[in-house]
C-alpha positions as CSV (number, residue, x, y, z in Angstrom):
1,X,92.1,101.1,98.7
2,X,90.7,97.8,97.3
3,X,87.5,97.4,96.2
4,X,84.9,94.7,95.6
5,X,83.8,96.6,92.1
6,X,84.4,92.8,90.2
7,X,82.2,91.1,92.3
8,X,79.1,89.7,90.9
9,X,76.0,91.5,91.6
10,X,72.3,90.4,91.4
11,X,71.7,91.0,87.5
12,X,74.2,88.5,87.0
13,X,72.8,85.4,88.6
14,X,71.6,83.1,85.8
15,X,67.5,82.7,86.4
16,X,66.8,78.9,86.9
17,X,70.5,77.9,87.0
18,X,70.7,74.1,87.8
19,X,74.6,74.8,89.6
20,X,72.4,77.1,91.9
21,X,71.8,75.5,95.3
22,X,69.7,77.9,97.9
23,X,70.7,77.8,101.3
24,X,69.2,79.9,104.0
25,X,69.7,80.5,107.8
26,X,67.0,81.7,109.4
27,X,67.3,82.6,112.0
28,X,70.5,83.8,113.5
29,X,69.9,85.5,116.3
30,X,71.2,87.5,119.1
31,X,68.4,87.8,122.2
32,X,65.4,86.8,119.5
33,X,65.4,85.2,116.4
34,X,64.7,87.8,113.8
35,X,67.9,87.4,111.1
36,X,67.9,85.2,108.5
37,X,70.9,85.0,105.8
38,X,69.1,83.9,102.2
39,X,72.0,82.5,99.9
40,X,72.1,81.0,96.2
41,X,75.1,79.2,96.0
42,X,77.4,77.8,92.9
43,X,79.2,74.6,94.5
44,X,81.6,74.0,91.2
45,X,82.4,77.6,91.2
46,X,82.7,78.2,95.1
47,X,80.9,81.3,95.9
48,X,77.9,83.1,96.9
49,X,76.2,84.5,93.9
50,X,72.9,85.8,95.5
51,X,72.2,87.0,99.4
52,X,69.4,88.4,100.9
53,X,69.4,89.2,104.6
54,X,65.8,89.5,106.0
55,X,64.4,90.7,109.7
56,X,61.4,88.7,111.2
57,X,60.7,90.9,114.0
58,X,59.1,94.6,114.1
59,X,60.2,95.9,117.6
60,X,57.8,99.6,117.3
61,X,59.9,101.7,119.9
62,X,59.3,104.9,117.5
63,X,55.9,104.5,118.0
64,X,55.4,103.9,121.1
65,X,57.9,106.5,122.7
66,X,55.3,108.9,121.4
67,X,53.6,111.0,124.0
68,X,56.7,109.8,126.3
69,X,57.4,111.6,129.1
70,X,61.3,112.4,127.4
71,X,63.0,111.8,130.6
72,X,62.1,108.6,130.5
73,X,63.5,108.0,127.2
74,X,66.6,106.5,128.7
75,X,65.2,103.6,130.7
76,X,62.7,103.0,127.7
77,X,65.2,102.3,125.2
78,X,67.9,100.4,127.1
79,X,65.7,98.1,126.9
80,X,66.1,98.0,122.9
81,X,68.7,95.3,123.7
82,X,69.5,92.9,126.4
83,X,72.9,92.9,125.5
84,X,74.2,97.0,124.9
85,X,71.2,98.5,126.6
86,X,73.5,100.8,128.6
87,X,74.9,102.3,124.9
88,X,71.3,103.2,124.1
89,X,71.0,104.8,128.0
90,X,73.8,106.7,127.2
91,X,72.8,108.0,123.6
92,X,69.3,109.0,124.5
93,X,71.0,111.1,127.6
94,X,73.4,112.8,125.2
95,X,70.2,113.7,123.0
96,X,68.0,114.9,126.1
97,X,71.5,116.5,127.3
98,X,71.2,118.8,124.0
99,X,67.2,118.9,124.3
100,X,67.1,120.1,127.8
101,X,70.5,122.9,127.3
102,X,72.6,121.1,129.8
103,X,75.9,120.7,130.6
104,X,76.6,118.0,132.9
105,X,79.2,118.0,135.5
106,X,82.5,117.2,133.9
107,X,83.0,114.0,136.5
108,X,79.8,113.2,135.1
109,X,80.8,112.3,131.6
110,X,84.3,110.8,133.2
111,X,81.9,108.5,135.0
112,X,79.8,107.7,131.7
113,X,83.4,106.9,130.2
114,X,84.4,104.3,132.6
115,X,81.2,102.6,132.8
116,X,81.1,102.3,128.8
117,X,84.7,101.4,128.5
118,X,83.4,98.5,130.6
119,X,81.1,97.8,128.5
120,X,83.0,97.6,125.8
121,X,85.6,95.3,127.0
122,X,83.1,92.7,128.4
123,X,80.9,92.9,125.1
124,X,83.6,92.4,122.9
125,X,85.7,89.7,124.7
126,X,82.1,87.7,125.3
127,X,81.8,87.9,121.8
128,X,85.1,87.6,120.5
129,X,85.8,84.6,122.8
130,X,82.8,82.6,123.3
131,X,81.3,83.0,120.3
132,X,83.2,83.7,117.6
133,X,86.1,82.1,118.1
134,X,84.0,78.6,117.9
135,X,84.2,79.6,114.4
136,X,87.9,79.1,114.3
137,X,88.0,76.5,117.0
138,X,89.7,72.9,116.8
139,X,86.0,71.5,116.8
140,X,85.0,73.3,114.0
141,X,87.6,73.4,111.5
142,X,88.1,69.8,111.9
143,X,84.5,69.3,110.5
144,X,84.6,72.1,108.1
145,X,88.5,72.5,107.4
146,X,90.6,68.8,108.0
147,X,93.8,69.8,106.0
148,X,94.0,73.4,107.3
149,X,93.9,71.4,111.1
150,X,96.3,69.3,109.9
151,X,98.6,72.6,109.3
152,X,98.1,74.1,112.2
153,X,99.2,71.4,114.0
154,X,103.1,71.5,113.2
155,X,102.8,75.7,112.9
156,X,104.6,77.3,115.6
157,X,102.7,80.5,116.7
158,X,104.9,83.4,116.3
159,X,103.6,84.9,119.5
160,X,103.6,82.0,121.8
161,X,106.0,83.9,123.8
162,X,103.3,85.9,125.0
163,X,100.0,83.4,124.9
164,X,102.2,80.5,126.0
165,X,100.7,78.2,123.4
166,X,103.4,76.3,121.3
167,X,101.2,75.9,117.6
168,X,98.4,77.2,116.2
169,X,96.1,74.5,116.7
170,X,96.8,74.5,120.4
171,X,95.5,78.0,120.0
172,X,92.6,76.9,118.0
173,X,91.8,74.1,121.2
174,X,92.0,76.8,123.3
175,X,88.7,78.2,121.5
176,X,86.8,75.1,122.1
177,X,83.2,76.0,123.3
178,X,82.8,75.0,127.3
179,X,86.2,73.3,127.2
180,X,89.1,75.7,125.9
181,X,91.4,77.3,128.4
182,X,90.8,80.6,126.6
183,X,86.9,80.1,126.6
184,X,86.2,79.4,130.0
185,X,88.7,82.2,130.8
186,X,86.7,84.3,128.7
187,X,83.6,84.0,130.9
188,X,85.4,85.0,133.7
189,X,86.8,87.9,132.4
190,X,83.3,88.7,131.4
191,X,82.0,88.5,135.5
192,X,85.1,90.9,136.4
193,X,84.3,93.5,133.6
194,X,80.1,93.4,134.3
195,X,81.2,94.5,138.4
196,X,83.5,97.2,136.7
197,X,80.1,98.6,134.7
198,X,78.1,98.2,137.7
199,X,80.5,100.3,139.8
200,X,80.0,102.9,137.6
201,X,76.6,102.8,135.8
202,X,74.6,100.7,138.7
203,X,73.1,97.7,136.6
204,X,73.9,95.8,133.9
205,X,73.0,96.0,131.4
206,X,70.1,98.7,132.0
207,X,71.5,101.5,134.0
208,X,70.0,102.6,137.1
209,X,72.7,105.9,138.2
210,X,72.8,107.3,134.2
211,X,70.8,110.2,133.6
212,X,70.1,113.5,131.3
213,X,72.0,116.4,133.6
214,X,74.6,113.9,134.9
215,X,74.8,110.4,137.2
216,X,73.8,109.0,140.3
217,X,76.6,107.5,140.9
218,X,78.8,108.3,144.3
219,X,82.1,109.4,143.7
220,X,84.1,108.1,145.9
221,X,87.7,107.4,146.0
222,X,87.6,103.4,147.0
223,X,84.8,103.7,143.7
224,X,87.6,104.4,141.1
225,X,90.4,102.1,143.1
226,X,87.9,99.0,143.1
227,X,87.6,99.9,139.2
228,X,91.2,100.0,138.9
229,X,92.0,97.3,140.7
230,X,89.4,95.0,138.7
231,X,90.6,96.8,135.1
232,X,94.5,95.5,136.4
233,X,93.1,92.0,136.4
234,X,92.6,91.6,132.8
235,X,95.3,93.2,131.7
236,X,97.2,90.3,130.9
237,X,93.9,88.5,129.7
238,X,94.1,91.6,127.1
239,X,97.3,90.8,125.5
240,X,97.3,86.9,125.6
241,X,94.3,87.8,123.6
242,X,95.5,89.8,121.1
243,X,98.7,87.7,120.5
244,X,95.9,84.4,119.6
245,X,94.3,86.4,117.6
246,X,97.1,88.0,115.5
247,X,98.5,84.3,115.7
248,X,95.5,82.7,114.2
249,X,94.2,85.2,112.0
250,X,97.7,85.7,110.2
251,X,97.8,81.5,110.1
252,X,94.3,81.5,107.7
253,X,95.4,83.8,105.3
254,X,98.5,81.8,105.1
255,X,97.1,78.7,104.8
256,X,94.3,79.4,102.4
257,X,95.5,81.7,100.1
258,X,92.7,84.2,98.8
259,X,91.0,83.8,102.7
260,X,90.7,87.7,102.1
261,X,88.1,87.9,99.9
262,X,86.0,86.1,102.8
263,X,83.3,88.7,104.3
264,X,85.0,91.4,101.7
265,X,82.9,94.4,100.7
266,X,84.5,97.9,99.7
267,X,85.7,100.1,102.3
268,X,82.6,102.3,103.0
269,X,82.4,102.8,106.9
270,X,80.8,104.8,109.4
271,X,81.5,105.4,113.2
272,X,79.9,108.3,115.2
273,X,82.2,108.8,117.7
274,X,82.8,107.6,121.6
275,X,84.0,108.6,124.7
276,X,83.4,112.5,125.1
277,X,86.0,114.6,125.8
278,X,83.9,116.8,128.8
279,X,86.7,119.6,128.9
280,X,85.1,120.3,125.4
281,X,81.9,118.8,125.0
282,X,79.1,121.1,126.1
283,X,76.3,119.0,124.4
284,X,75.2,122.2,122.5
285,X,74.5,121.6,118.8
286,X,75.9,124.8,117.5
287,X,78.8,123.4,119.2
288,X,79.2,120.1,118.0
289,X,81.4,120.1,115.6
290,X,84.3,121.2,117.9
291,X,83.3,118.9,120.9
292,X,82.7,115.9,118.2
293,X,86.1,115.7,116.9
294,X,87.4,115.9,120.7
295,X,86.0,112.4,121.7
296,X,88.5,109.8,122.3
297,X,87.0,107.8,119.2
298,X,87.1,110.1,116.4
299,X,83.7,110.1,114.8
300,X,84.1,109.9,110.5
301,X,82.2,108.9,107.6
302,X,85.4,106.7,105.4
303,X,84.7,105.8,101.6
304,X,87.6,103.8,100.2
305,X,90.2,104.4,102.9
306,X,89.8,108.8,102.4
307,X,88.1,110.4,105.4
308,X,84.8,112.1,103.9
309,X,84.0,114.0,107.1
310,X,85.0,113.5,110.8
311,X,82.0,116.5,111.5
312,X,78.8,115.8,113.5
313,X,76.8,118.1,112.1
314,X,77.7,117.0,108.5
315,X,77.0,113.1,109.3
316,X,74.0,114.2,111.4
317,X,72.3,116.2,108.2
318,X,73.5,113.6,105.5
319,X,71.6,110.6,107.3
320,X,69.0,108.8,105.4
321,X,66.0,106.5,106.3
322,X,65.2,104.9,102.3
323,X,62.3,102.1,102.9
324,X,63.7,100.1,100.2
325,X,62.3,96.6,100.5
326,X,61.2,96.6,103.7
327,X,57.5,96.2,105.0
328,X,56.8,100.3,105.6
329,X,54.4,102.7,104.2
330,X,56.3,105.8,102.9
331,X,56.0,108.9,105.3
332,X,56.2,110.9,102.1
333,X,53.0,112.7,102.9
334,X,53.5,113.3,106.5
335,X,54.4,116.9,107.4
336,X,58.1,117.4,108.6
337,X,58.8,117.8,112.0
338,X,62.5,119.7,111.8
339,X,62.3,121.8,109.0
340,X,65.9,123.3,109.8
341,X,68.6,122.7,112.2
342,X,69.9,125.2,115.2
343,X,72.3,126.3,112.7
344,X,69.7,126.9,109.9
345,X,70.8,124.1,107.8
346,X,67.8,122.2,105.8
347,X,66.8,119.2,107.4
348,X,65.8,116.4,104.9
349,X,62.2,114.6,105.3
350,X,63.8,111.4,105.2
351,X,66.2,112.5,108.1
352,X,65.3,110.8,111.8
353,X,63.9,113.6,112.7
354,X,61.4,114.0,110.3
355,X,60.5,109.7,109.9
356,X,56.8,108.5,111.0
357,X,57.0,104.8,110.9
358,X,53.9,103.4,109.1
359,X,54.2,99.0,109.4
360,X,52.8,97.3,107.0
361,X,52.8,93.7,107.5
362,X,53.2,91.7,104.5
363,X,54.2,88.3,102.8
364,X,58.3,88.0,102.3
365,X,58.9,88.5,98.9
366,X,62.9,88.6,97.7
367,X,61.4,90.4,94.5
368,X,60.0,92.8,96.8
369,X,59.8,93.5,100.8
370,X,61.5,90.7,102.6
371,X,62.9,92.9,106.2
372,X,61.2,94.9,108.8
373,X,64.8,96.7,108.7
374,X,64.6,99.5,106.8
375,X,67.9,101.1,104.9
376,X,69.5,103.8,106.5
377,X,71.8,105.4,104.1
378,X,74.4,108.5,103.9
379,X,73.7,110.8,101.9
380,X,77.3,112.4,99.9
381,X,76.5,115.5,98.8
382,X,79.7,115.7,96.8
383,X,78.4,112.3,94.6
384,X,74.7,112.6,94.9
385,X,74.9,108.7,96.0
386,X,73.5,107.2,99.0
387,X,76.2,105.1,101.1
388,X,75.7,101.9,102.1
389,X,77.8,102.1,105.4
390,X,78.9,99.4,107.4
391,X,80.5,100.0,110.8
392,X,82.9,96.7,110.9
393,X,81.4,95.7,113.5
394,X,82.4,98.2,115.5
395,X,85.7,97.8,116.3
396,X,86.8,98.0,112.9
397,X,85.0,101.2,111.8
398,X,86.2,102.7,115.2
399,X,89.6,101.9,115.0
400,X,89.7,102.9,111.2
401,X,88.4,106.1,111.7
402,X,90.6,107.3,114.8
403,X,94.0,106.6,113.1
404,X,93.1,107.9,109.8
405,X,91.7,111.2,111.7
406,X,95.2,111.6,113.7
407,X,93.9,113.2,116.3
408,X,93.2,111.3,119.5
409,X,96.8,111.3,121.7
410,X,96.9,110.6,125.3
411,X,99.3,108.6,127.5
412,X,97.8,105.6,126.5
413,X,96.5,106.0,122.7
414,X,97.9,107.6,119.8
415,X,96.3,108.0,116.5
416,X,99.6,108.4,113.9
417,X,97.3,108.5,110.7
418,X,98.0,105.1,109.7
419,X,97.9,103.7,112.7
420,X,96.3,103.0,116.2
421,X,99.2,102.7,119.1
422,X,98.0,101.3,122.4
423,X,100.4,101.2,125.1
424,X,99.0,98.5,128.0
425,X,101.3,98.9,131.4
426,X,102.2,95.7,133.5
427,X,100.2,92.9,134.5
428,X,100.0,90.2,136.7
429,X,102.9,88.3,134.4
430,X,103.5,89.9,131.1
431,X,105.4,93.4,131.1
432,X,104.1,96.6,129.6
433,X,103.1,96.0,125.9
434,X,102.9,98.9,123.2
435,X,100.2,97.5,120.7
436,X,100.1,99.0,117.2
437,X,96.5,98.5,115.0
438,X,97.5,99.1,111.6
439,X,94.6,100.1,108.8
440,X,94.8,97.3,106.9
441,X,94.3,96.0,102.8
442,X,90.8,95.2,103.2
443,X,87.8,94.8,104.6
444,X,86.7,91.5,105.5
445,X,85.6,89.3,108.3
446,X,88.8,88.6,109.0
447,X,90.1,92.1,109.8
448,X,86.3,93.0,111.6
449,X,87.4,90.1,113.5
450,X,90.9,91.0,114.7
451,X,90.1,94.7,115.3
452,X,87.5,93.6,117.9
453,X,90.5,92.5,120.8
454,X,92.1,95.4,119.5
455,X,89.4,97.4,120.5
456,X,89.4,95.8,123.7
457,X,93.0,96.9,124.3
458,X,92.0,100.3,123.7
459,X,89.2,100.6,125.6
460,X,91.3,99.2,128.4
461,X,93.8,101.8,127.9
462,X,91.6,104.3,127.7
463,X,89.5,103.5,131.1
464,X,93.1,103.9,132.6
465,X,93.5,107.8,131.6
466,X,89.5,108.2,132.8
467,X,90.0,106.7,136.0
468,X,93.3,109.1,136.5
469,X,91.1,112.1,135.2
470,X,87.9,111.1,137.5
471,X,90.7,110.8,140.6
472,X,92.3,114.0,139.8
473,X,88.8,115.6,139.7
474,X,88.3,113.9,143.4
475,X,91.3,114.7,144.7
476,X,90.9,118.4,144.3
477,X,87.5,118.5,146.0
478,X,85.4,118.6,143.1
479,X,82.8,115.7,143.5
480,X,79.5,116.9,141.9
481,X,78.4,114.9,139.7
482,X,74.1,116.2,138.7
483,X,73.2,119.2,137.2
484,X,69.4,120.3,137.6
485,X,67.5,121.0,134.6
486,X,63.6,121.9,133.5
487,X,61.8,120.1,130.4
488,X,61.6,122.6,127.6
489,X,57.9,122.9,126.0
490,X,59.5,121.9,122.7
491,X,62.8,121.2,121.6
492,X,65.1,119.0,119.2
493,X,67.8,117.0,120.3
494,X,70.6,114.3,118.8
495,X,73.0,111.7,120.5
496,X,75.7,110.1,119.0
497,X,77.6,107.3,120.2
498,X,79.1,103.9,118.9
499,X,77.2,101.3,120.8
500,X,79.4,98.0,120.7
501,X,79.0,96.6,117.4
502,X,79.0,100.7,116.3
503,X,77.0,103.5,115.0
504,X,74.3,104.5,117.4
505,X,72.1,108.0,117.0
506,X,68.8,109.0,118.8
507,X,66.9,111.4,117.6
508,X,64.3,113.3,119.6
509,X,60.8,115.9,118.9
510,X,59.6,117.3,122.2
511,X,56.4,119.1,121.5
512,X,54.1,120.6,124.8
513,X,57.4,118.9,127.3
514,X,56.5,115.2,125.4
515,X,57.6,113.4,122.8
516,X,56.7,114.2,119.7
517,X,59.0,112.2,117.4
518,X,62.0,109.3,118.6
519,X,64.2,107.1,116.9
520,X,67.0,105.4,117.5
521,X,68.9,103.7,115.0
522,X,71.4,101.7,116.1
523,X,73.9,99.3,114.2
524,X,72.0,96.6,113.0
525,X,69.7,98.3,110.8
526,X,72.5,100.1,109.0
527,X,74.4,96.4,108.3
528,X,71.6,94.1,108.1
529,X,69.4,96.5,106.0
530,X,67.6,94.7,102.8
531,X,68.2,96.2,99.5
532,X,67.3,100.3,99.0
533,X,65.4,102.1,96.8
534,X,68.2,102.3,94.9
535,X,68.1,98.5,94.4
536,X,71.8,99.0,96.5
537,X,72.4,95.4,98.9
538,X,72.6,96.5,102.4
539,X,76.4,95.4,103.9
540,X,75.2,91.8,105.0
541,X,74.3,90.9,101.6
542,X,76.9,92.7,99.6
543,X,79.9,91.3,102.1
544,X,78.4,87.7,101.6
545,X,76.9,88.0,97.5
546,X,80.6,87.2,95.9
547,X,82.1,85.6,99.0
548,X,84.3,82.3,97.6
549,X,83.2,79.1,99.4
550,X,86.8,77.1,101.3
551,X,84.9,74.5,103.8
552,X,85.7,71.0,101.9
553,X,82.2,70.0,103.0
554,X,80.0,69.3,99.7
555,X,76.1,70.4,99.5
556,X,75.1,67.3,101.2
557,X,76.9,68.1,104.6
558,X,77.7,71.8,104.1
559,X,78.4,73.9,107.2
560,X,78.5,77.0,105.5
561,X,81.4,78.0,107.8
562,X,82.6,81.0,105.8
563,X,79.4,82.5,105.8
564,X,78.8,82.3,109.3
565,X,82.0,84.1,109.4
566,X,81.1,86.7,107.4
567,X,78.1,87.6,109.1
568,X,79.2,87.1,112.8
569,X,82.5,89.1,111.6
570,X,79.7,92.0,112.0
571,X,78.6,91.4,115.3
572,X,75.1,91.1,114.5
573,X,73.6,89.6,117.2
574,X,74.5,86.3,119.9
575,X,74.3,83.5,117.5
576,X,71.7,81.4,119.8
577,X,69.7,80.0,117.1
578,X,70.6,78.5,113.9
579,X,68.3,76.3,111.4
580,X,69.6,75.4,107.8
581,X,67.6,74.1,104.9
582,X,68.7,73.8,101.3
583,X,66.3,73.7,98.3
584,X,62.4,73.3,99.2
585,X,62.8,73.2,103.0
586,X,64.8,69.7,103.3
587,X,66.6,70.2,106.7
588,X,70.0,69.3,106.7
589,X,71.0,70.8,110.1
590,X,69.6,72.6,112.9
591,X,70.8,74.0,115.6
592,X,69.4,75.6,118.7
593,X,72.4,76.4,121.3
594,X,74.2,79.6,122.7
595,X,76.4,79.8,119.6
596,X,77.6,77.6,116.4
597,X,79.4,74.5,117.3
598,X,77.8,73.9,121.1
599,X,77.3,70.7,120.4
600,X,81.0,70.3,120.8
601,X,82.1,69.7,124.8
């Protein structure tokens, strides 16, 4: 697979180099304000040569989840995000599932299924639609982009048979923020998919029916048709969707030719599996293995397109906290907490398990600490090296993983090993649609980007073989959906999932029935994470440091569209907050809105 191996890295930006212009954006935000994108940038070469990406904001859940009551956990942590919070309910049941020794009812997990499937489709198609896509709207590439708007004016879309839009840059007005067919679409597509959550999980986006041992939701049969019913709506939505994306996305590679190198960074990705499968899934570590690779999303660790691993145990054991330049004392000293796993394999100290979190505020320095993210790594024990992993945002990593693994196939998905098929039945209008995700050259924002509606599609199709399993579990009488459990004096537990935007893990102590020990790591801290100990960029900076500048927009008015791209191509966080300065602080633009380009409509 390709690499970025030629890109420049940080030894090779000339010290005091008059072509250098700095550029920072701090913050972009999703919820809070706490990312900032540092950038030195060589305007008569076009491209990044330096990024640092830096986290304003120490959230302290590990601490405070200390001395926890454990069945709490769930409630305490959805509240890690106003966005995914449900993802984080979800992972911190799976861990107290494995704590506690239970195996929930099996229309339990179906019901967890639906209500994350949900989740997934709204997430993404927010997102995608209302937020990225301003990126590629007709407002924006006007400002940033005037010939390529010019192109896409007399392009015919390929698939306008199915969108109904007759060139690309009808496609790309479509996308306009608060006045683009597609966007206000989007937000109600968004309303529909939050009441199929809620019919499932309670309240979004902090569950109220999800729960270690099971849910409290009632099963009943008009339950699953009014989810149904609802997941028919946007079935058309769905593939409109992905035709505009394929249309537009195929249209910028065209019509700038090395667009691919945008957002690029070498194919090292990580995606921990979602969806279990609950005629396999026990929640039992000694077990996990088995019931891991039987989750609809095939959980892998992927380094240059070759699967490393698709075992939960071995990407459990081979994850790494390194403090690299972020503002934390080293829990070096500390005593361990999990010395060995159930299956007597060595735990490391710098494993979840085993972290203490010791903040230490302190100035930003880009020569030293900068982030209050620190640097989870995976450790390859074939290499020695510690992987930077991104998870694509997600979708990407997700979608990657399962068709290089082969082994999901159900009526509606089909991993092929190259491939991701995704067969969509009839809508309102369009017919049934076969969809085929192919891995592709590289990854960049670009493909991050497209694999997000993808993803959409496939969590679509998948919600349609849970809701026939749930019914079929219904139908035959079977409609219990709790199983009781006690609190163990002391126990270890793990939960992995793929929260939206991907990799999510808890990890759990209990000591005298609290907690001893709890983190949660989800995505963000593995792509936004500052340089290691190793000196290794975390993805952020290492998919922006060598990215080639295309907006015609000189210093003086620079948007720094393909940057924005490259980070939101992530799904780092909702984009509600963006100030820009070059040099000493002069501020050239600043922005505070609901995304990039609001001030359009």
């Amino acid at each position: 697979m390709t690499t970025t191996a030629s890109r420049p890295t940080e030894g090779d930006v000339p010290k005091g180099d008059s072509r250098l212009v700095e550029m920072a954006w701090d913050p972009i935000t999703r919820i809070v304000g706490n990312l900032g994108i540092y950038t030195k940038i060589d305007f008569e070469d076009r491209k990044v040569v330096e990024c640092h990406s830096t986290s304003s904001l120490f959230r302290g859940y590990s601490v405070f989840m200390k001395g926890k009551d454990p069945r709490d956990a769930g409630f305490i942590t959805s509240r890690i995000c106003g966005i995914c919070g449900d993802n984080h309910t979800t992972c911190s049941v799976y861990a107290q599932n494995m704590a506690y020794g239970i195996k929930p009812p099996i229309l339990a997990d179906w019901i967890i299924n639906l209500g994350e499937a949900a989740e997934y489709i709204f997430d993404h198609t927010l997102f995608q639609d209302n937020l990225v896509f301003v990126d590629y709207s007709e407002a924006m590439v006007k400002d940033t982009n005037p010939s390529v708007l010019r192109r896409a004016e007399s392009t015919e879309a390929p698939n306008a048979a199915v969108h109904g839009l007759r060139t690309i840059a009808d496609i790309m007005r479509s996308f306009n923020p608060f006045e683009g067919d597609l966007y206000k679409e989007a937000l109600q597509v968004s309303r529909i998919t939050r009441e199929m959550f809620c019919l499932m999980e309670g309240r979004h986006v902090h569950p109220s029916t999800v729960y270690p041992g099971g849910v409290g939701t009632m099963p009943s049969p008009s339950v699953f048709t009014d989810y149904l019913s609802k997941l028919m709506q946007v079935m058309d939505f769905i593939k409109r969707s992905v035709a505009m994306n394929d249309d537009v996305f195929d249209f910028f590679y065209e019509a700038l030719p090395g667009y691919e190198e945008v957002g690029r960074r070498r194919v090292l990705l990580g995606c921990w599996g979602a969806f279990q499968n609950p005629d396999v899934c026990d929640y039992r570590y000694e077990t996990m293995s088995d019931w891991g690779r039987a989750m609809y999303v095939t959980p892998s660790v992927i380094v240059d397109g070759k699967l490393l691993t698709t075992d939960l145990v071995d990407i459990n054991l081979g994850i790494r906290i390194l403090l690299g330049s972020s503002y934390y004392d080293d829990w070096a000293a500390e005593d361990p907490f999990v010395t060995h796993d159930p299956l007597g394999n060595p735990v490391d100290h710098r494993h979840p398990w085993n972290q203490t979190t010791l903040p230490t505020p302190q100035k930003r320095d880009f020569d030293g600490n900068y982030s209050w993210v620190m640097s989870p790594r995976w450790f390859d024990k074939n290499s020695g090296e510690h992987l930077a992993l991104d998870t694509g945002g997600g979708a990407f990593a997700r979608l990657y993983s399962t068709a290089l693994a082969g082994i999901v196939d159900t009526p509606y998905v089909k991993a092929t090993g190259s491939s991701v098929q995704i067969s969509l039945p009839r809508g309102g209008n369009l017919p049934e649609q076969v969809l085929e995700w192919h891995i592709p050259k590289w990854s960049n924002a670009i493909e991050r980007n497209r694999a997000r509606v993808y993803f959409v599609a496939y969590a679509a199709a998948m919600a349609l073989f849970f809701v026939e399993k749930a019914m079929d579990r219904v139908r035959a009488g079977d409609t219990k959906v709790f199983q009781d459990f006690e609190v163990p004096d002391e126990a270890i537990g793990c939960g992995f999932h793929e929260a939206v935007r991907g990799v999510l893990s808890h990890h759990l102590v209990i000591k005298d029935k609290k907690i001893a020990n709890y983190h949660p790591y989800p995505p963000t801290p593995w792509n936004g994470s500052p340089r290691d100990s190793f000196g290794t960029p975390g993805p952020y900076e290492d998919a922006i440091q060598g990215t080639p500048i295309f907006e015609e927009n000189g210093p003086d008015d620079f948007r720094g569209i393909d940057i924005m791209r490259a980070v939101r191509s992530f799904d780092p966080c909702l984009p509600c907050g963006v100030h820009m300065y070059v040099g000493s602080g002069k501020t050239v633009q600043k922005l505070h809105s609901p995304m990039f380009g609001a001030n359009h409509g």
